[in-house]
C-alpha positions as CSV (number, residue, x, y, z in Angstrom):
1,X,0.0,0.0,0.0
2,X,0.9,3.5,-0.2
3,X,0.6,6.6,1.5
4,X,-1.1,9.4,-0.7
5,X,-1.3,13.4,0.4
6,X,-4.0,16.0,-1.8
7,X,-2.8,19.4,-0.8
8,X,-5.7,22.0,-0.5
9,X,-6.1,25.8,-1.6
10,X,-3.9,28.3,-2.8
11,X,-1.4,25.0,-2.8
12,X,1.0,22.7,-4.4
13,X,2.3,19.6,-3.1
14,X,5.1,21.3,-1.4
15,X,3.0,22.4,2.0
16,X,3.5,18.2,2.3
17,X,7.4,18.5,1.9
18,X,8.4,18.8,5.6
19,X,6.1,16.6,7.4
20,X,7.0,13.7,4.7
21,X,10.9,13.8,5.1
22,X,9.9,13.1,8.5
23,X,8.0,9.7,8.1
24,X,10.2,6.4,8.4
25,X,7.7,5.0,5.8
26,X,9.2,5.4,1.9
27,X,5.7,4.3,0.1
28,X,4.6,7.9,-0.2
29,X,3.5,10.0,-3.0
30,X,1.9,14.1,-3.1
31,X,-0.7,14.6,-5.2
32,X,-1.1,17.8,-7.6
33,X,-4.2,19.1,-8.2
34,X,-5.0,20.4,-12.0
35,X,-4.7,23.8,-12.4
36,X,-2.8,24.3,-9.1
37,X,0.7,25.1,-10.3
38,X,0.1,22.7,-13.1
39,X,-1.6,22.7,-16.5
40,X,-5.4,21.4,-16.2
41,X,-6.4,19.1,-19.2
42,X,-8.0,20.6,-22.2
43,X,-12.1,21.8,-21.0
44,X,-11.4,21.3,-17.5
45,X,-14.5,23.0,-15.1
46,X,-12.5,22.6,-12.4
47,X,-16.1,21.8,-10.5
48,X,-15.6,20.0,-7.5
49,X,-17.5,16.9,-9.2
50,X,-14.3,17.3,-11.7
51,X,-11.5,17.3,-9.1
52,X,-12.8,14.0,-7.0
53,X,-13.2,11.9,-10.3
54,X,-10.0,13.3,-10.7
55,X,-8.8,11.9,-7.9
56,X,-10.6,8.8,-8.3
57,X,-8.5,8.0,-11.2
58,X,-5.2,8.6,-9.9
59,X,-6.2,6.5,-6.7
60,X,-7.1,3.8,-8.9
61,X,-4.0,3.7,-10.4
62,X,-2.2,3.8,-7.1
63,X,-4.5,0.5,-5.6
64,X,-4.4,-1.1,-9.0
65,X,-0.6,-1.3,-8.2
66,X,-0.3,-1.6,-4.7
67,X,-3.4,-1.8,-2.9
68,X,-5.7,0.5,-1.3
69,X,-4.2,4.2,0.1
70,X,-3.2,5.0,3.0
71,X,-5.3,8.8,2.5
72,X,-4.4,12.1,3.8
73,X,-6.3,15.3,3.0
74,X,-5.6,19.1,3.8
75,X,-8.2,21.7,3.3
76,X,-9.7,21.3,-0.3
77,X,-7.5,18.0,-0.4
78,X,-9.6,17.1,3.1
79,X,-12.8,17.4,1.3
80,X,-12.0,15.8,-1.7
81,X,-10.8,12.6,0.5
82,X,-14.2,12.6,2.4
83,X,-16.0,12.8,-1.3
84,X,-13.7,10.0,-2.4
85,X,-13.7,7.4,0.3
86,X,-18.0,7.9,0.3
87,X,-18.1,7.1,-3.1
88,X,-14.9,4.8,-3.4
89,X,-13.7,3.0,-0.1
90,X,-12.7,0.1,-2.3
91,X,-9.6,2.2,-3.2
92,X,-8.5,3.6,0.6
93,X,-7.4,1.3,3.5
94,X,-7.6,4.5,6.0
95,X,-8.0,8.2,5.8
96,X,-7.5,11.7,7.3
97,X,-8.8,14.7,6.9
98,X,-8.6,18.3,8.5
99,X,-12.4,19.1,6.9
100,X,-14.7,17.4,8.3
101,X,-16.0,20.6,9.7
102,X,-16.5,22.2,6.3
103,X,-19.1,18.9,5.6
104,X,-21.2,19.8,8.6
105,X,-24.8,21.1,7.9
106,X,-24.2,24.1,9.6
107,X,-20.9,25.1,8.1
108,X,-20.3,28.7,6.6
109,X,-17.8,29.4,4.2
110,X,-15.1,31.7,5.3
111,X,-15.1,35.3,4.1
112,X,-11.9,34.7,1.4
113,X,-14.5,32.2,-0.2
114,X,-17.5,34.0,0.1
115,X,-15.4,36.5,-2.0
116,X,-14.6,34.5,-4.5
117,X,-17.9,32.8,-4.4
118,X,-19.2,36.2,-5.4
119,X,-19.2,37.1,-9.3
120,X,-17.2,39.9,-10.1
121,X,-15.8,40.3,-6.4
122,X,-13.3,36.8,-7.1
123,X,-12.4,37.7,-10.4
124,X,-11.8,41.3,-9.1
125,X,-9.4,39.8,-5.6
126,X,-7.4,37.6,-8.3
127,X,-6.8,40.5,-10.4
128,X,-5.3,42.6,-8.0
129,X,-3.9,39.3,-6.0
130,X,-1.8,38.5,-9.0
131,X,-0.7,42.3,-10.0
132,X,0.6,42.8,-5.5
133,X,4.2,42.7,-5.6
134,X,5.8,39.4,-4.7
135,X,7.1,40.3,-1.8
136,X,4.2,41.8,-0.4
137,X,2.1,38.9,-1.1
138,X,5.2,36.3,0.8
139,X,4.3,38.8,3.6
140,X,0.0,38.3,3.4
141,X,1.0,34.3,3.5
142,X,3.7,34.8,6.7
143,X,0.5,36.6,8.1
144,X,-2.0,33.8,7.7
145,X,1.0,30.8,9.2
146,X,3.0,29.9,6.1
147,X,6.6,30.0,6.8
148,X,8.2,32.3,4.3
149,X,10.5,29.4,2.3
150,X,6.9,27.7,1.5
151,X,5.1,31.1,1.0
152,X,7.6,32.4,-1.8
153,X,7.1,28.4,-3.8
154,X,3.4,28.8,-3.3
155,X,3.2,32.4,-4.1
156,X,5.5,31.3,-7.8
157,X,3.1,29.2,-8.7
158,X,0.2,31.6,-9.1
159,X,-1.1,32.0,-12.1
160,X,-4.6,33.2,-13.7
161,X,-5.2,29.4,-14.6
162,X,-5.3,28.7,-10.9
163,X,-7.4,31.9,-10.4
164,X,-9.7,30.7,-12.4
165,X,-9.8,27.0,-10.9
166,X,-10.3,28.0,-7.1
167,X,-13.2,30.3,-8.8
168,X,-14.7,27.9,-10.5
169,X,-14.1,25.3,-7.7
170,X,-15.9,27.8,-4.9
171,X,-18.5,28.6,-6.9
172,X,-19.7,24.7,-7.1
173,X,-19.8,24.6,-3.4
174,X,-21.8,27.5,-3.0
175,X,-24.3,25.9,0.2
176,X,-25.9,23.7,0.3
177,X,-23.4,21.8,-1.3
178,X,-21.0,21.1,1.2
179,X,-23.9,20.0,3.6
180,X,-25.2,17.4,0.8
181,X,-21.9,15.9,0.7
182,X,-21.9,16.0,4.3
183,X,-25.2,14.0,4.3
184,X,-23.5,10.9,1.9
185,X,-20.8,9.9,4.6
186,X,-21.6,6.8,5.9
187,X,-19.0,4.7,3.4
188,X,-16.0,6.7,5.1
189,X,-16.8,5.0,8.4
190,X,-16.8,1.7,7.4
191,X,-12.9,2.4,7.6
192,X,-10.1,3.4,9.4
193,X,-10.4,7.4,10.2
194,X,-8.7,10.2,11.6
195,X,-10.2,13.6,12.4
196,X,-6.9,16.6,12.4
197,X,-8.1,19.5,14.2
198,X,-5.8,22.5,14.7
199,X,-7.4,25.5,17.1
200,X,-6.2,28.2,15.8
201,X,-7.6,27.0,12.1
202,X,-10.4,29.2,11.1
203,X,-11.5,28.4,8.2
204,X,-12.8,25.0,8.7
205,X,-15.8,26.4,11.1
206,X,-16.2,27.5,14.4
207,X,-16.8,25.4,17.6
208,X,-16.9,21.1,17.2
209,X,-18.7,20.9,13.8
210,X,-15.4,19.1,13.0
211,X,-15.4,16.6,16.3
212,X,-19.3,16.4,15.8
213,X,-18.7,14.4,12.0
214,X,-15.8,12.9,13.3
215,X,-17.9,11.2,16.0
216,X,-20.7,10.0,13.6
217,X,-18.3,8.4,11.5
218,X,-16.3,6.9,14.3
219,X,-12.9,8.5,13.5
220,X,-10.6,9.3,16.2
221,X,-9.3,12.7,16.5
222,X,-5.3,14.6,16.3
223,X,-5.7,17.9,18.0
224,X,-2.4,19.7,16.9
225,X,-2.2,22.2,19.7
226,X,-1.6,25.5,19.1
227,X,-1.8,25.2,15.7
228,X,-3.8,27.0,12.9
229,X,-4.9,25.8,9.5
230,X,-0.9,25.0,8.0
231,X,-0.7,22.4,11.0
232,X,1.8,20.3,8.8
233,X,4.2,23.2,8.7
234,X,4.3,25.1,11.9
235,X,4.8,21.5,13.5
236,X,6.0,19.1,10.8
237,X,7.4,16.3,13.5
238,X,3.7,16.4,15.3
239,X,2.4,15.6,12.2
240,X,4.0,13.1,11.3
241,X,4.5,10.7,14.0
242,X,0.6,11.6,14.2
243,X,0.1,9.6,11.2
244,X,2.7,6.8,11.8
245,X,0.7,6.4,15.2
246,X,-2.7,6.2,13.4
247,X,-1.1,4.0,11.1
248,X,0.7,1.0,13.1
249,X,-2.9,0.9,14.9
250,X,-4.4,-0.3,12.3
């Protein structure tokens, strides 16, 4: 089996890079998404319906070679693993997410994505997002927890292709969408699960809405204390032998 990581939004695969070359495990690979510092194929939506039967495929490949994934999801990656292991568990031997709050019914979408929810207000942020100096947009990402080696790779691959991919992949989750998802869970806890929750995150909801799903699938739960939403980078070693621990229990 492997270990597979889907990185979340404004990402790459690198917010993965330091909690990885911490695992004693080898079998591990970081998933891109399309259109997220690299090319989307030709009429890509980039709907959420797009990007998990996206991720269906490439999990297929991975379990048609080695078995079913070990699967971890940040952010937009974390909601893409919940959609995938309700629809697919045949492919995923265990999962974890840090978004099982954002698949509660009473969820709210933060304000960045009720921005670019919005028309003419998202296109409007990336527009003057992608003309702020560099350097003043490494600082806006050291503001919100990234550490500034990761902010200046994330902040490179920017583009007006993955402008218009988080646009187009807010705007179908516009609610009720997240809570409909939400309601077509049950799959995920036929399996091994565990619920990452970081305190200081605030975009994944206020209060337990996390713990709450995490409960009615039966997943156990990592609180990375005194962490925000980039848990994996402001404690990298906590991370990981987080996940080595979930995984020799099963």
């Amino acid at each position: 089996m492997a270990a597979t990581f889907v990185h979340g939004n404004p990402e790459t695969p690198v917010i993965w890079d330091d909690l990885v070359s911490r695992l004693e495990r080898t079998d591990v690979s970081c998933l891109q998404l399309p259109g997220f510092g690299r090319s989307a194929p030709d009429g890509w939506g980039a709907t959420k319906e797009e990007y998990v039967d996206w991720l269906i495929g490439e999990l297929e490949v991975l379990a048609a070679a080695d078995g079913p994934v070990d699967l971890v999801g940040h952010d937009w990656g974390g909601i893409l693993t919940l959609r995938t292991v309700s629809l697919r568990p045949d492919l995923v031997r265990s999962w974890v997410s840090d978004a099982l709050g954002g698949l509660h019914p009473d969820y709210v979408w933060h304000d960045f994505a009720q921005i670019w929810q919005t028309e003419g207000a998202g296109e409007e942020y990336f527009e003057s997002f992608l003309a702020t100096p560099f350097e003043v947009r490494v600082t806006l990402f050291e503001s919100l927890g990234i550490p500034r080696a990761t902010a200046e790779r994330l902040i490179a691959a920017a583009d007006p292709e993955m402008a218009r991919c988080v646009l187009a992949l807010y705007r179908s989750a516009v609610q009720p969408a997240m809570a409909e998802w939400g309601r077509e869970l049950e799959p995920a806890g036929g399996l091994p699960g565990l619920s990452v929750t970081a305190p200081l995150d605030h975009f994944m909801g206020t209060g337990d809405l996390g713990s709450v799903v995490a409960e009615r699938l039966g997943a156990r739960t990592q609180v990375m204390e005194g962490q925000g939403h980039w848990w994996m980078l402001g404690d990298p070693a906590g991370g990981a032998r987080a996940l080595e621990q979930f995984w020799a229990s099963i």
